[in-house]
C-alpha positions as CSV (number, residue, x, y, z in Angstrom):
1,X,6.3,0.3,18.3
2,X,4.5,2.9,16.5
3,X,6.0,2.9,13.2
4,X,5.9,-0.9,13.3
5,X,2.2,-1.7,14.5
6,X,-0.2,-2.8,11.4
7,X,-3.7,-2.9,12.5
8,X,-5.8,-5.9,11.5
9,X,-8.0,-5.9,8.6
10,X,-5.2,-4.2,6.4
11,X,-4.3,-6.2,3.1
12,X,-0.8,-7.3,1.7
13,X,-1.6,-4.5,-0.7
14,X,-1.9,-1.9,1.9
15,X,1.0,-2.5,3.9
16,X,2.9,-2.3,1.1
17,X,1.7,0.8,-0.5
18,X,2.7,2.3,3.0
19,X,6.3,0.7,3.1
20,X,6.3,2.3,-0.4
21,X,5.5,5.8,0.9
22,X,7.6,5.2,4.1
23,X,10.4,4.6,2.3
24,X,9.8,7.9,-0.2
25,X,9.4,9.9,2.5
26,X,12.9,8.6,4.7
27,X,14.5,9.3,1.9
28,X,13.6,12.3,0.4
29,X,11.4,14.4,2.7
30,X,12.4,14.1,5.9
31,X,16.1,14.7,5.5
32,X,15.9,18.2,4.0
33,X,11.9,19.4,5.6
34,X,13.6,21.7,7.8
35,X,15.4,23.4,5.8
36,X,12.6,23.4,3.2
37,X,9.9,24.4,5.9
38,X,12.1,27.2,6.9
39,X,12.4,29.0,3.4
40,X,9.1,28.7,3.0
41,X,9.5,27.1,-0.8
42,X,7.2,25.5,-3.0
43,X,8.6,21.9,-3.4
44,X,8.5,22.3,-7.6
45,X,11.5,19.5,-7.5
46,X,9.2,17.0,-5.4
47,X,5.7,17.1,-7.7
48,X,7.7,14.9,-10.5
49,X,9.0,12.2,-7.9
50,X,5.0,12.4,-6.2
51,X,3.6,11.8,-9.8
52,X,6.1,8.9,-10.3
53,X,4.8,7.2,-7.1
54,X,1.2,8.3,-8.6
55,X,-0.1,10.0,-5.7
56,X,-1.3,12.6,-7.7
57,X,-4.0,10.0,-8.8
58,X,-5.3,8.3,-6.6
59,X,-9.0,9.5,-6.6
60,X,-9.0,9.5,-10.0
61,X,-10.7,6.5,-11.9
62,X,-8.0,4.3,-13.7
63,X,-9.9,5.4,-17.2
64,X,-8.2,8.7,-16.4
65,X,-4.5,7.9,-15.7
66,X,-5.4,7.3,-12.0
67,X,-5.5,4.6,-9.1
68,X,-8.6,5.1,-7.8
69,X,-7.7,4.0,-4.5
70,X,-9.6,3.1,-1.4
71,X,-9.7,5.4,1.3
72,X,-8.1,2.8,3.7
73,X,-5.0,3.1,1.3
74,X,-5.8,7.3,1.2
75,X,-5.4,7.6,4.7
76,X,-2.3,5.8,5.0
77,X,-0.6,7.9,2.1
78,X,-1.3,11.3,4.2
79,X,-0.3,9.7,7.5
80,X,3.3,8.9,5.6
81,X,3.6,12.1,4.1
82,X,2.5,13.9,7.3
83,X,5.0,12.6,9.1
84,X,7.8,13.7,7.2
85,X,6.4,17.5,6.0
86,X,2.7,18.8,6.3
87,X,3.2,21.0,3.6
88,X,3.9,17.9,1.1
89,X,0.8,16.3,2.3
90,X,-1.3,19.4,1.8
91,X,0.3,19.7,-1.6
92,X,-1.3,16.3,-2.8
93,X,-4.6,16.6,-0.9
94,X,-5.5,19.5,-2.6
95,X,-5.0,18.4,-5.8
96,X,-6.4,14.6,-4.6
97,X,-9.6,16.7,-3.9
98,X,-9.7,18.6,-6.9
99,X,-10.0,15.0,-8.5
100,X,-12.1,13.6,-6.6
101,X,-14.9,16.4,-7.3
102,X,-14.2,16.2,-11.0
103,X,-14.5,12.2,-10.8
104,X,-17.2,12.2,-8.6
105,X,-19.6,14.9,-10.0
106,X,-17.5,16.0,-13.5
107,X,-18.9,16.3,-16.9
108,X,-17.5,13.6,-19.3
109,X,-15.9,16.6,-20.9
110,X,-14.5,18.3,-17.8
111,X,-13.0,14.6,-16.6
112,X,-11.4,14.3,-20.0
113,X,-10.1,17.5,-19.9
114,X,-8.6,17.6,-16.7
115,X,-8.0,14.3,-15.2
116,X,-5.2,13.0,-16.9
117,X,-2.9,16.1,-16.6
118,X,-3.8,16.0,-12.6
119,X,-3.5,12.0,-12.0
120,X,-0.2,13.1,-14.2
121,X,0.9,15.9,-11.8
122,X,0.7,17.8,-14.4
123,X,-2.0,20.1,-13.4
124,X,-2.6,20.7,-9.7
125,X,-5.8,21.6,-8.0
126,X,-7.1,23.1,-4.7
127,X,-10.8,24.4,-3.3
128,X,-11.8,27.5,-2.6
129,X,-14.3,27.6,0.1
130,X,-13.6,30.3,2.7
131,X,-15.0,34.3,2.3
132,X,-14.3,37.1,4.5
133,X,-17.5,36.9,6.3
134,X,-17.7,33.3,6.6
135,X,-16.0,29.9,6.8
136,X,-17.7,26.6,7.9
137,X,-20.6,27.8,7.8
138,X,-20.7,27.4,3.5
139,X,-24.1,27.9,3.4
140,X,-23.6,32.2,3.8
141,X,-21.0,32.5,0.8
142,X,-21.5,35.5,-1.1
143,X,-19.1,34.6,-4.0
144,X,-21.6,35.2,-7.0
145,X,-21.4,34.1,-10.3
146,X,-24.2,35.3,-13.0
147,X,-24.9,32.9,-15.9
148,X,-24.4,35.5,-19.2
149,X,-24.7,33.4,-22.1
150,X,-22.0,30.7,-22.4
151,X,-20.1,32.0,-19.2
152,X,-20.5,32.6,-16.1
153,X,-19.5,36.3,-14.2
154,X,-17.8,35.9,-11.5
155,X,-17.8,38.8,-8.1
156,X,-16.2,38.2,-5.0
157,X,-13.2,36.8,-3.2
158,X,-12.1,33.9,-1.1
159,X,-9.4,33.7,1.7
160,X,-7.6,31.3,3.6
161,X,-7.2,29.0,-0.4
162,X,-4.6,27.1,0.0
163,X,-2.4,26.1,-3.2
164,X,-4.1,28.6,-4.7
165,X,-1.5,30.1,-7.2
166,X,-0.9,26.7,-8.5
167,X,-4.2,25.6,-8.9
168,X,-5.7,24.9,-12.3
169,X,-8.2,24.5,-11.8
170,X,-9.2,26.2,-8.6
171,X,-12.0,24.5,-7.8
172,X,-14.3,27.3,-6.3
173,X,-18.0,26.9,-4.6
174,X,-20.2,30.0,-5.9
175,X,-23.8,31.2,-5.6
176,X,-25.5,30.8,-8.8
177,X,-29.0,31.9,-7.4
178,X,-29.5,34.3,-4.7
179,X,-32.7,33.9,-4.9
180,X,-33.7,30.5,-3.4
181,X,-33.2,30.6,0.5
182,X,-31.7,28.6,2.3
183,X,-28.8,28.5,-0.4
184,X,-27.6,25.3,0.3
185,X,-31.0,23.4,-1.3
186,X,-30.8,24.8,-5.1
187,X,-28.5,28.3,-4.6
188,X,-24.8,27.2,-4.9
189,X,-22.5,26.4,-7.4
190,X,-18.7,24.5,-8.3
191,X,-17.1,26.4,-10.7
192,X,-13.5,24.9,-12.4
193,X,-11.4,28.1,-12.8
194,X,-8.4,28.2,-14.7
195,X,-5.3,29.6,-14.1
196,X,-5.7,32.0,-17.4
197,X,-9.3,33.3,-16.3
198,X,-9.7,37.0,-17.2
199,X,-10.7,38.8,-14.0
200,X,-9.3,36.4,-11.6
201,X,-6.3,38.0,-9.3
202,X,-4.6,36.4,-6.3
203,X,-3.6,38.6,-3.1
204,X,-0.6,38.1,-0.9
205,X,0.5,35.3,0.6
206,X,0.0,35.1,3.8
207,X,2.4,34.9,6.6
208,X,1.5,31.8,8.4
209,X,2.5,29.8,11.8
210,X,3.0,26.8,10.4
211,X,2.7,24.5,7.1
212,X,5.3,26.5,5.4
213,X,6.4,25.9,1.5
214,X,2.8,26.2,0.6
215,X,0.8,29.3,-0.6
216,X,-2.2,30.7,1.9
217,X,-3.6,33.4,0.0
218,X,-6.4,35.4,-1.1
219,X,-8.2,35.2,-4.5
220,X,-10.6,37.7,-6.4
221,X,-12.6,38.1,-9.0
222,X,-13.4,40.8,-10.1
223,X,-16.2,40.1,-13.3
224,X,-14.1,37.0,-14.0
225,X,-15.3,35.6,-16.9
226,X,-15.4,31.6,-16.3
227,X,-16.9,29.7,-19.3
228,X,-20.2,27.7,-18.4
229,X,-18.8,24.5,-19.4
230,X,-16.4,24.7,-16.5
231,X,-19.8,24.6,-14.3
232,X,-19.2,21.1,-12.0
233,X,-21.5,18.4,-13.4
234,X,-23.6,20.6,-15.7
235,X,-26.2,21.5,-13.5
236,X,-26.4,24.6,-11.3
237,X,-27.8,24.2,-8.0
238,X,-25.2,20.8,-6.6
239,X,-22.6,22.9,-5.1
240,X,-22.7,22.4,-1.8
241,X,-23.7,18.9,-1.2
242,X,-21.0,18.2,-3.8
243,X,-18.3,20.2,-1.1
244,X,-20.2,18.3,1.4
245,X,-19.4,14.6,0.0
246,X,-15.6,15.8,-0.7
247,X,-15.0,17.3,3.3
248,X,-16.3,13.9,4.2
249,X,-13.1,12.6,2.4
250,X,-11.1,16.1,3.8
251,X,-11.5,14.8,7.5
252,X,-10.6,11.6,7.0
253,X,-7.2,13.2,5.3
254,X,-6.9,15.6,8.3
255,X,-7.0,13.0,11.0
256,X,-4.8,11.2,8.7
257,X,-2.3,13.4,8.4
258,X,-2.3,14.5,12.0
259,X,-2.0,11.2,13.1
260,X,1.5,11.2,10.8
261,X,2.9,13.9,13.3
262,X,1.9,12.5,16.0
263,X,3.9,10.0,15.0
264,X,6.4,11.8,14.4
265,X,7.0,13.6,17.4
266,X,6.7,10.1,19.5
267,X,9.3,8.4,17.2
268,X,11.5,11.3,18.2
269,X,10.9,11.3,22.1
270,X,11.2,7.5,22.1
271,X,15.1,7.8,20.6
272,X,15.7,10.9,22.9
273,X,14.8,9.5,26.5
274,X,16.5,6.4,25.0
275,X,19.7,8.4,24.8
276,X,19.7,11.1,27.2
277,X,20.6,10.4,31.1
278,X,19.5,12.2,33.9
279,X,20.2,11.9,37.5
280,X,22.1,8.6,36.5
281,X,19.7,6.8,34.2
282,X,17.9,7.4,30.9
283,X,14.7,9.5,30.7
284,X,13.3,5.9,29.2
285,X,13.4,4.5,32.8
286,X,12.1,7.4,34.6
287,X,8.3,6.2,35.7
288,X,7.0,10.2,34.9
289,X,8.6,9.5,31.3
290,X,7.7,6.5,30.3
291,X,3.9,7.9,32.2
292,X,3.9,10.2,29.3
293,X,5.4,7.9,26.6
294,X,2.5,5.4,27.2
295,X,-0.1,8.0,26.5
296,X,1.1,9.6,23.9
297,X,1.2,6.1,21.9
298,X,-2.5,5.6,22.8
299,X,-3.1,8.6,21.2
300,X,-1.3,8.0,18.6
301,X,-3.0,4.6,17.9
302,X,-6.5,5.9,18.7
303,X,-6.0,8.7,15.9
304,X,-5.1,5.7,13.6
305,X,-7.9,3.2,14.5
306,X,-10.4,6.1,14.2
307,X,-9.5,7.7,10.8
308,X,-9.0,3.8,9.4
309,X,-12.6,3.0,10.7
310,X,-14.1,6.3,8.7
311,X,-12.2,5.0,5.9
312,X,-13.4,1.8,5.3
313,X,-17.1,2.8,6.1
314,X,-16.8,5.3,3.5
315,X,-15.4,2.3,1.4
316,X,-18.7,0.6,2.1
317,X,-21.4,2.7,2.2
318,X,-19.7,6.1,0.7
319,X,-20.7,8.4,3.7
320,X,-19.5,8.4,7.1
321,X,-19.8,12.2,8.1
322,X,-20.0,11.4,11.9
323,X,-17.2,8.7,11.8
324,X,-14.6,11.1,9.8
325,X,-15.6,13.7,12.3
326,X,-14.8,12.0,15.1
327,X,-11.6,11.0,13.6
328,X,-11.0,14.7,12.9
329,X,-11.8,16.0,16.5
330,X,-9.7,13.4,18.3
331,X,-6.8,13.1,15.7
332,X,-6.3,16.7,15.2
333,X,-6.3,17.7,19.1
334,X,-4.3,14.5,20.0
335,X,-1.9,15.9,17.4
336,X,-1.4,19.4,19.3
337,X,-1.2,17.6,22.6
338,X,1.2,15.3,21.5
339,X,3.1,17.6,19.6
340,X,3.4,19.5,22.7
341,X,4.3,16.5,25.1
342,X,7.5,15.8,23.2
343,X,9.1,19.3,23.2
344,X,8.4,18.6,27.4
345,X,10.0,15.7,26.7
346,X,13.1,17.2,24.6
347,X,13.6,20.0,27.2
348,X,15.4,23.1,25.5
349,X,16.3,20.8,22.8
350,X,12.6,20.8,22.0
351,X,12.1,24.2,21.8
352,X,14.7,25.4,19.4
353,X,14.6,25.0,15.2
354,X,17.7,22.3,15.2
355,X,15.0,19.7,16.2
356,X,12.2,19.4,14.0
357,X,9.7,19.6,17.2
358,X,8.4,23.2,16.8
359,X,8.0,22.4,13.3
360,X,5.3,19.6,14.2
361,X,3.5,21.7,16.6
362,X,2.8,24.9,14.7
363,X,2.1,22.5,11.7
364,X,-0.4,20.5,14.5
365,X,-1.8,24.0,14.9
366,X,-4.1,24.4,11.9
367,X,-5.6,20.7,12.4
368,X,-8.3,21.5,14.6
369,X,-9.2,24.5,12.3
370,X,-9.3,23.0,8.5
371,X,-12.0,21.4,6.7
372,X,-14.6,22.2,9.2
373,X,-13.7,23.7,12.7
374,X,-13.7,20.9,15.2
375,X,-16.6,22.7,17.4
376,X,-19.2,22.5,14.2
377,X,-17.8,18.8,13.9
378,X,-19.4,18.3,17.3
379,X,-22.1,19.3,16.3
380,X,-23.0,17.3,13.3
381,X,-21.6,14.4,15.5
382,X,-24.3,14.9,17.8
383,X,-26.7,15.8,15.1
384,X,-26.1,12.1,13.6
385,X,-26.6,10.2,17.0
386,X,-30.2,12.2,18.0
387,X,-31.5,11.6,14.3
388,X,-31.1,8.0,14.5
């Protein structure tokens, strides 16, 4: 039921771009994610089979090589590729966000430069956002970067960047001005850093619980040198409402691509109590079962109907920070509890690596976490219903 249902209001268009991404992801992904997840491998041989499908592109104008597409059809993508490996999903949001920024808020020269390699797959991207002493709050970075002549020197470091090693560019939110207080109205920065930057180091990787085949590591910089053309826009000062406008977009991809294993884990309990007998009958026709089936589907469906509904009012009005959060809050902790409810539902099987279960729930794991922790989503929520 779940894989089938197509909410109303979606075109011809958009139920076909998901059968497109459906059927990518059957095929390829989900047969070998397992065994992927569990080396812990960067999918190199997947990024020319993504770009062929041109999901690199799809925030990218199509003056650039890309699709441009609506965040309806955004959404649906992650859910897809969510639902067969996190990791894969991840890959393309990042570099989907690095576009976005550069499309959004880029020089004509920076677009030029880097758009067509990264609609391509050519070039992939990420954000660096995170600092030892803070995280959602972005407003208490410390990263600095002092104009000197035509570049910009860079001091700091950033944790918790994902795709980091791979990104170029790596696009990374600085303060330009530590002078103006609060930071946020005129004292941060986007800086595009390149691969090739002198100065610019990344740490271990760390060792994570889940989304696995995908870099978490820390970067530094340590007097990088970063040329002032590679300033976002031009114009010191947009930073963060820039990252502000693209983690509007990030929430809508988390509840997304929560939503996708959600999914996930419900297609698989529906074809297990479908099989598997107990005490004379299937687990499907056990009233406690089918109990838990029933709500894990609503939560599954909920998730949907909420990310699709930030979607399209970003389509319409190009902001809907309280709508994406709210489809961020409930997708991401639907995802660990329905995660959770189908290794019940599996038993043992559940619990060991031979099913992909465990897999879904440490992946479900970092949801609540990303792109602005779920409790600081409640707040700006609530913030958006008392200013109105």
């Amino acid at each position: 039921m779940s894989s089938a249902f197509v909410p109303a209001g979606l075109t011809d268009d958009h139920v076909q771009l998901r059968k497109l991404v459906r059927d990518y992801v059957n095929a390829r992904v989900i047969p070998t994610a397992s065994e992927r997840e569990a080396k812990d491998e960067y999918p190199d041989d997947l990024i020319p089979e993504l770009a062929d499908l041109g999901l690199f592109g799809i925030t990218v104008s199509e003056q650039y090589g890309g699709s441009d597409l609506d965040y309806v059809s955004y959404g649906l993508i992650f859910e897809e590729l969510a639902r067969g490996w996190m990791a894969l999903a991840s890959l393309v949001y990042t570099t989907s966000s690095g576009g976005y920024l550069i499309s959004e808020f880029g020089t004509e020269d920076q677009k030029n430069r880097f758009l067509p390699d990264m609609a391509a797959g050519r070039r992939m991207s990420g954000i660096a956002l995170t600092e030892p002493s803070t995280g959602s709050d972005l407003k208490k970075i410390t990263l600095s970067a002092r104009r000197d002549g035509d570049n910009y020197i860079v001091n700091g470091s950033k944790i918790f960047i994902t795709h980091a090693r791979h990104a170029n560019p790596l696009v990374t939110l600085v303060k330009t001005d530590p002078t103006i207080e609060p930071a946020h109205r005129g004292g941060i920065s986007q800086l595009l850093v390149e691969q090739d930057t002198p100065g610019l180091s990344y740490g271990s990787d760390y060792k994570k619980l889940g989304h696995r085949g995908l870099e978490l590591c820390e970067v530094n910089f340590d007097n990088a040198v970063v040329p002032a053309a590679n300033l976002l826009g031009g114009e010191e000062g947009k930073g963060f409402y820039q990252m502000m406008a693209a983690l509007d977009r990030g929430r809508i991809y988390m509840a997304a691509a929560s939503t996708g294993m959600s999914r996930a884990a419900l297609e698989h309990s529906v074809e297990y109590v479908k099989q598997r007998e107990t005490f004379g009958k299937k687990l499907s026709e056990h009233q406690a079962v089918q109990m838990r089936l029933a709500d894990m589907a609503t939560k599954v469906e909920a998730s949907r109907l909420l990310y699709l509904n930030a979607a399209l009012k970003t389509d319409a009005d190009g902001r809907a920070s309280a709508e994406s959060g709210m489809a961020k809050i409930f997708a991401t902790e639907s995802a660990m509890e329905v995660t959770y409810d189908a290794i019940r539902l599996h038993g043992g099987y559940g619990y060991i690596k031979e099913f992909p279960l465990e897999r879904y729930l440490r992946d479900a794991a970092l949801m609540p976490i990303g792109e602005g922790a779920n409790e600081m989503l409640r707040m700006i929520v609530a913030n958006e219903l008392t200013a109105k």
